[in-house]
N, C-alpha and C positions, 0 to 999 in steps of 0.2 A: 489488596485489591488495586486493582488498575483500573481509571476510568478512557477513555478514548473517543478524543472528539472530534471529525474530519470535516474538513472545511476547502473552497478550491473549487469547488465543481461549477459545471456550469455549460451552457447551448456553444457552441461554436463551428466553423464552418472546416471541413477535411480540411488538413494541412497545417492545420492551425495547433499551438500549445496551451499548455495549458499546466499546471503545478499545483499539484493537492498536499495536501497540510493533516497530520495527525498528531492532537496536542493531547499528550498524558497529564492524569494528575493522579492523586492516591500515592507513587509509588516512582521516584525517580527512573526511567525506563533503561540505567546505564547498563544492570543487568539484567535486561530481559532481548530477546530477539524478535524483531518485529517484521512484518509479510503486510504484503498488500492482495488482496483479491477481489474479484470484481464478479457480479451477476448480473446478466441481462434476464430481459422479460421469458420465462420458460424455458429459462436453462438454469442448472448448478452453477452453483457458488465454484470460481475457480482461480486459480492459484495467477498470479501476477508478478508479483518482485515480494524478495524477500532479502534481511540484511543482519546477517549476527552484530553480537556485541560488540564486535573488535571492529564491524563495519566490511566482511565479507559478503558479496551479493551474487545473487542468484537471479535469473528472468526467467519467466515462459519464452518459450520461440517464437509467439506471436508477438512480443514486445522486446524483443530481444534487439538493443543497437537503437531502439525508437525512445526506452523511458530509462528512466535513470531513478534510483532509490539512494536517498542517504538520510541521514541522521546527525542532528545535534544532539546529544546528551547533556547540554546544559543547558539548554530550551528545553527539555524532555519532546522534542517534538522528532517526528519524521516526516521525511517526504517524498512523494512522486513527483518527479519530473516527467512529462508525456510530451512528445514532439510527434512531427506530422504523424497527428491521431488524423483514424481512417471512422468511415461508419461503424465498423464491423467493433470499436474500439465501444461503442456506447453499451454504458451499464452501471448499477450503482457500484460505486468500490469502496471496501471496506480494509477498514486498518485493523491489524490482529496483534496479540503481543502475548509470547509467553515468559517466563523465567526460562533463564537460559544457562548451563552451568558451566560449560567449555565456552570460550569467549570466541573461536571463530566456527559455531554452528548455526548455522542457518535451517529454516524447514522450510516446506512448500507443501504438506498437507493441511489441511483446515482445519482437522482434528489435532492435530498436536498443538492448536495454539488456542489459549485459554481467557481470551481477552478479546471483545469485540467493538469495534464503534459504531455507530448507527448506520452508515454510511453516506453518502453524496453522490449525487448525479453528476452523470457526465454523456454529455448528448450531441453526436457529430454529424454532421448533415452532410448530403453530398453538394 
C-alpha cells in the first residue's frame, strides 16, 4: 500500500507560481510511476503530468512548457512545478502512483494508477 499526501496549494494571482508537493509513505515510490491530475468544479478528473521511474515525463498541452513534474526517490516525494498558472489552471490536483515494471513508462490515464491522494486546491484569479 501506498499512502499519498499533497500539500502546495493555495489562492494566487494569474502569472504567478506556485510548486505542489506529493509525500509517499507505506511503500518507497522508487518503483512506482507517478501522474498528477487535476478537477475542477463540474468537470472530470484529468490528466496533467506524469513521470516514470527512470524520470520520463509526459504533459497535457494545456500545461505543456508552463509545469514541470519531477521526483526524488529518496524523499519518496514528487512534485509540480506550475509557472504562469492562468485561471483556467484552478482545480483540485491530485497525485496518483501505480507500481510500474518497465522503468521508463509513464501513464496519463486515471484508471491505470492505483493510488490516490486527497488532493489540494489551487485557485488562480484574474
Amino acid at each position: 500500500q501506498v499512502q499519498l499526501v499533497e500539500s502546495g496549494g493555495g489562492l494566487l494571482q494569474a502569472g504567478g507560481s506556485l510548486r505542489l508537493s506529493c509525500a509517499a509513505s507505506g511503500r518507497t515510490v522508487g518503483g512506482y510511476a507517478m501522474g498528477w491530475f487535476r478537477q475542477a468544479p463540474g468537470e472530470e478528473r484529468k490528466f496533467v503530468a506524469a513521470i516514470s521511474w527512470s524520470g520520463d515525463t509526459y504533459y497535457a498541452d494545456s500545461v505543456k512548457g508552463r509545469f514541470t513534474i519531477s521526483r526524488d526517490n529518496a524523499k519518496n516525494t514528487v512534485y509540480l512545478q506550475m509557472n504562469t498558472l492562468k485561471p483556467e489552471d484552478t482545480a483540485v490536483y491530485y497525485c496518483a502512483a501505480r507500481r510500474a515494471y518497465v522503468t521508463s513508462t509513464y501513464y496519463t490515464d486515471r484508471s491505470d494508477y492505483n493510488y490516490w491522494g486527497q488532493g489540494t486546491q489551487v485557485t488562480v484569479s484574474s
